[in-house]
Every structure is written in C-alpha cells, then in structure tokens.
C-alpha positions in Angstrom: -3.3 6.9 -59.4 -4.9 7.2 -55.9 -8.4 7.2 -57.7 -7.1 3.4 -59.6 -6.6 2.1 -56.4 -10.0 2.9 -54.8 -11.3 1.0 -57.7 -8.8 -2.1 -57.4 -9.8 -2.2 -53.7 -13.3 -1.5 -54.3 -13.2 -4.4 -56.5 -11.2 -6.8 -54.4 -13.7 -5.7 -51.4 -17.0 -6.7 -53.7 -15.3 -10.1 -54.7 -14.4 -10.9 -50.8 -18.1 -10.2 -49.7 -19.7 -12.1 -52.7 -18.2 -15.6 -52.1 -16.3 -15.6 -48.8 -18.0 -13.1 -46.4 -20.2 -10.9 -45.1 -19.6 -7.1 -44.1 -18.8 -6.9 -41.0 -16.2 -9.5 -41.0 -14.5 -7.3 -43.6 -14.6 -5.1 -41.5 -12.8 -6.7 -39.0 -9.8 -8.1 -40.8 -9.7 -5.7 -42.8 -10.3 -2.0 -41.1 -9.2 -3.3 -37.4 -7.2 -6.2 -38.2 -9.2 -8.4 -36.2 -7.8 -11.6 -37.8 -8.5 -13.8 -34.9 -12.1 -13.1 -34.7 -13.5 -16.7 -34.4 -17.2 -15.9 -35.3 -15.6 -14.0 -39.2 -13.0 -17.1 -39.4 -15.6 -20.0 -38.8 -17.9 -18.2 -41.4 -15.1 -17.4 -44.1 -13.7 -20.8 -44.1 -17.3 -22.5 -44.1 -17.7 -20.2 -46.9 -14.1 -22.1 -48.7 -15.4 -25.0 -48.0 -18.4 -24.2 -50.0 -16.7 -23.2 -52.8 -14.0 -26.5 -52.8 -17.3 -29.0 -52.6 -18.4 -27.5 -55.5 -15.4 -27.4 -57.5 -13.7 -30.1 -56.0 -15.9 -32.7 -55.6 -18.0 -32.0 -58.4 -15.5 -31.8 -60.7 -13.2 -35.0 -59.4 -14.7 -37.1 -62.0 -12.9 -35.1 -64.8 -9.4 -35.9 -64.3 -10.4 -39.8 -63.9 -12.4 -39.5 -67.5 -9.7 -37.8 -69.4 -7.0 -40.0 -67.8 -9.5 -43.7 -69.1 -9.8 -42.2 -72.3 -6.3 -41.0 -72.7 -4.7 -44.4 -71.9 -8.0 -46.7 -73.4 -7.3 -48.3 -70.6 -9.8 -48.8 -67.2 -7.1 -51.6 -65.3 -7.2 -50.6 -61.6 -11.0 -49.2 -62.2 -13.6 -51.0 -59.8 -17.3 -50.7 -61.5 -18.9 -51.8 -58.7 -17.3 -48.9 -57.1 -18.4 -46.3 -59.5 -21.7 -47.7 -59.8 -22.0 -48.0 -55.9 -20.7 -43.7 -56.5 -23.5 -43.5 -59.3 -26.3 -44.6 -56.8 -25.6 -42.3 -54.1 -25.8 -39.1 -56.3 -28.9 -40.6 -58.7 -30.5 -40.4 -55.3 -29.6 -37.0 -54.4 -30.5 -35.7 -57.9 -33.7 -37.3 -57.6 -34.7 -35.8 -54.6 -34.2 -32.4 -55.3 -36.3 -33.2 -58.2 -39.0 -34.5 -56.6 -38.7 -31.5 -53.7 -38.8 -29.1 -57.0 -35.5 -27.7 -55.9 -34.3 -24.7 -58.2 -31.5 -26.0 -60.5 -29.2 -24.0 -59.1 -29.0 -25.6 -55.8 -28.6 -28.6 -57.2 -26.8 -28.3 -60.8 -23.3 -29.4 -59.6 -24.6 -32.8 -58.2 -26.8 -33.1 -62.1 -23.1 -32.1 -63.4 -21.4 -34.5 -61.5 -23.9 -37.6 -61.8 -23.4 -37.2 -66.2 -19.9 -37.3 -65.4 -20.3 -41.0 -63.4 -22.5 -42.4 -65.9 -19.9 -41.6 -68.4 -17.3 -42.8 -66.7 -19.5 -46.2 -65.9 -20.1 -46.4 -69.5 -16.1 -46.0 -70.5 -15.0 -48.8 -68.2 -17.3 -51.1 -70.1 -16.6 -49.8 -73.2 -13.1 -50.2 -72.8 -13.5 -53.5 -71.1 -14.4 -54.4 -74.4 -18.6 -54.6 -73.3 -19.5 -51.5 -75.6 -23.4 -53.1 -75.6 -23.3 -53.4 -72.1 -22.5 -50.3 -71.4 -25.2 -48.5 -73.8 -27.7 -51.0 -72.1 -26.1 -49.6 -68.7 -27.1 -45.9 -70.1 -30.3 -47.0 -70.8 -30.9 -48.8 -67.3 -30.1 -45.9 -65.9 -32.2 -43.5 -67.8 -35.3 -45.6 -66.5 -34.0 -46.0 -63.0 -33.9 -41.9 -62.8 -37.4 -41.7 -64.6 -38.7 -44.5 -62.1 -37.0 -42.9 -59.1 -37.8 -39.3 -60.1 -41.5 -40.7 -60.1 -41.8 -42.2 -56.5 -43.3 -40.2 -53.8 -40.8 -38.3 -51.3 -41.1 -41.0 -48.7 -39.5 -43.4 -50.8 -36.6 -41.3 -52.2 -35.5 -39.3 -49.2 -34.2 -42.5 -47.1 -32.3 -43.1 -50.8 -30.7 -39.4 -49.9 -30.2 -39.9 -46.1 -28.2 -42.8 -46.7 -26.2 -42.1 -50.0 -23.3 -41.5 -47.8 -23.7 -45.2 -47.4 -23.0 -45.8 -50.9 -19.9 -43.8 -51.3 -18.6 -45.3 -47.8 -19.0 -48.7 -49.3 -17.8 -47.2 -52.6 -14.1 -46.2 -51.1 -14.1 -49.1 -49.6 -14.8 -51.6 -52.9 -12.3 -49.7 -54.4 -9.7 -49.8 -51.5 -10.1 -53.4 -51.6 -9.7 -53.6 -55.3 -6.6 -51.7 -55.3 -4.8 -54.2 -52.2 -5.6 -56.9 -54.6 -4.5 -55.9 -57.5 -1.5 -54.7 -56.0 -1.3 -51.4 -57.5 -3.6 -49.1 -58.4 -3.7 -48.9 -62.2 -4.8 -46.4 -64.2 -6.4 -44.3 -61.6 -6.2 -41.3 -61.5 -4.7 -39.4 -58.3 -5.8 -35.8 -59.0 -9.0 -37.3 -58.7 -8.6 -39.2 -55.7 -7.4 -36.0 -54.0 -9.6 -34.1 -55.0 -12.7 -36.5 -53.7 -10.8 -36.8 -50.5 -10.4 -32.6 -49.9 -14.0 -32.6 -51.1 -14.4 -34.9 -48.3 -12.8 -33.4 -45.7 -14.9 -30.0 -46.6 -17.8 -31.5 -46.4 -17.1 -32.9 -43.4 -15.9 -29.4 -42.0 -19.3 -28.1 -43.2 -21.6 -30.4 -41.5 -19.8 -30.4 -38.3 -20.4 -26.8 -38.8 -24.2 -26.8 -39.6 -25.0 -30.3 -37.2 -22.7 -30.6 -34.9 -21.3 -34.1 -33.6 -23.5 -36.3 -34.8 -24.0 -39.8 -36.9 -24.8 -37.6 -39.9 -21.4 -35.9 -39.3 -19.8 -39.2 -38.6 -21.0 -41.0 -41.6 -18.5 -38.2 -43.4 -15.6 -38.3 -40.9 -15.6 -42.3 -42.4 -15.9 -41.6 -45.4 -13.2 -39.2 -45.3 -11.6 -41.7 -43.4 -12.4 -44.2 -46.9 -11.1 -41.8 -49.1 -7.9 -41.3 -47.5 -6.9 -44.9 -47.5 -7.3 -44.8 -51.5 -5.1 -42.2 -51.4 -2.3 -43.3 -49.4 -2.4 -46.7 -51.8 -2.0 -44.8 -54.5 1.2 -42.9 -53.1 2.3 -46.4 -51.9 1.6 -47.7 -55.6 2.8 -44.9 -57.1 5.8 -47.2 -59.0 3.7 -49.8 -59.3 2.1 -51.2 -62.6 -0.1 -53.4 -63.8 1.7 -56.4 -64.7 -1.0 -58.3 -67.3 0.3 -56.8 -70.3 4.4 -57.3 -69.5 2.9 -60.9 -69.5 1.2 -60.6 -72.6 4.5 -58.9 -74.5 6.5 -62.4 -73.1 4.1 -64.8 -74.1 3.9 -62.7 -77.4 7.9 -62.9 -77.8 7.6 -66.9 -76.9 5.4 -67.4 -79.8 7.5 -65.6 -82.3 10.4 -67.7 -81.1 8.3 -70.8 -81.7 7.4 -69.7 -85.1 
C-alpha cells in the first residue's frame, strides 16, 4: 500500500515539475509549506498562463467553427474582423518561418491560423459566396508564400504590430455587434476563451517586459476583448430578427395566394 503511494506521489511530483515548476519550488510548497513564497508563485502561475495561451487561445477558434457549421449560419459574424484576426497571426507564422524557428515553438499559432482561414472561408461560404471564399484560400496561400519570402526587415514590423490587428479586430467586431443589436451566432465559449487567453498573455508579458507599450498594447486588447464579451451576456436573449421577418412576409404571401 505504502509502496502504491510512493509511486502515486512520485508521479504527481514528476507531472508538477514538468509543466508548472521547477524543484525547488516543490520543495517549498510542498516539504515546508511555503505557499506564500512570491518568487515559486510568480513562476507557477507564469507557468499556467503558459499552458492557457496555448490551449486557450489557440484553440478559441474551435467552438466558433463547430457552432457556424452547426447552425449554417454566420449572422453576427464580422469578416473584416476575422480577416483583420487572420493577418495578425499570418504575420507571426511567417516570421518564425523566416527566423527558422523549430515547429514546436511555433505549431500552436500554424494550428490556430488553419483554423481562421477556415473560419474566413465558412462565413463566405455560408454567406452564399462559396467562389469567393476558395479565391480567399487561394489569396491567402500566395500572401503566406509572398510573405514567407520577404527578408526579416520587412516581416518583423508585420509581428511587432499584429497586436494591432487583433485590437482593431475586437473592436470591428464590437462595433458590429452594437449595430446589429445582438450578437448572432457567435459563439461565447469562444469569446471567453480569447479573452482569458488575453488576460494570460497579458499576465506573461507584464511578467517578462514589465510596464511597457508592448504590455499595454495587450492590457487594450484585453480591454477589446472584454467588451465583446459583456455584449454578448447583454445579448444573450437577443436574436437576429431577419428571418422572423422573412417567416411574415412568407405567411403574407400565402395569404395572398
């Protein structure tokens, strides 16, 4: 018994210091019970943050793509929004190419940019453009081929100011939702989860740069992300109203008839 609970711990101890921290803070919340040790804590929860950028923020498209092709529906969807989205992380895809990056410091942002381009392509398709959108796919395939060609100098001012992009991204999409008055068909598990992803990456540079207009570029567009989420709890109730219209203007011509 005594020698199955070695092993449990020994296990638990191996998975602590593999993704959340080091040695000697397990040592110190865990053999003196040093939980307020501000060095350990700073390092463990940069450590979660980590982990939620990656799984959070990369994988916030998913919900949104399964919810459009669910409901063959994109009403509430800006593409000037997602394509504003799509720009930012073509450029940061790019220029871990060009830097010759390994992939795995960059797969989840290669992961997450097929994920946009689908979800650019969908809103067209279902927006009833299906040519556009395969002409969009092949646009972009030449705009990665182009970009992944241009020297560093070009591309890394691309990368410096993607933040840009998703700032004005929010924002396009904020604005989209106060005018439509609700906020459609999209979806909120993936709004919260871009604007945790957010938060945690706002956590991390604060961490790694201090207060600075790098770290202020995410405090705004954490600051972006959370006004699309508060309109969609205000919307919550709300729905589109274009196809009750449609269903009465349907009912007056059968009456006519």
């Amino acid at each position: 018994m005594a020698t199955s609970e070695q092993e449990e711990m020994s296990t638990f101890k191996e998975f602590l210091l593999t993704y959340f921290m080091p040695e000697k803070c397990y040592d110190h919340f865990f053999l003196h019970f040093n939980i307020a040790h501000v060095p350990c804590l700073k390092i463990t929860l940069s450590k979660i943050m980590g982990i939620w950028i990656i799984v959070g923020t990369v994988l916030a498209p998913l919900p949104q793509i399964f919810k459009v092709v669910r409901a063959k529906d994109v009403n509430g969807l800006s593409l000037c929004s997602t394509l504003l989205e799509l720009l930012a992380v073509s450029a940061n895809v790019a220029y871990c190419i060009i830097r010759n990056f390994p992939i795995g410091a960059w797969g989840e942002k290669l992961f997450m940019l097929m994920q946009i381009v689908l979800l650019g392509f969908l809103i067209q398709h279902y927006s009833g453009k299906t040519i556009q959108g395969v002409s969009f796919l092949a646009a972009h395939f030449i705009f990665m081929y182009l970009l992944t060609s241009c020297p560093v100098a070009v591309v890394t001012p691309m990368q410096e100011s993607s933040v840009l992009a998703v700032i004005m991204s929010r924002l396009i999409q904020a604005g989209c939702n106060y005018s439509n008055g609700h906020t459609g068909n999209l979806s909120a598990v993936s709004v919260l989860m871009v604007f945790m992803g957010s938060l945690a990456l706002t956590f991390s540079s604060a961490q790694e740069r201090g207060v600075s207009l790098y770290t202020l570029s995410f405090v705004l567009a954490s600051v972006c992300s959370g006004v699309v989420l508060t309109q969609v709890l205000l919307y919550w109730s709300r729905r589109p109203m274009h196809r009750d219209k449609e269903t009465e203007r349907e009912g007056q011509k059968e009456k006519e008839e």
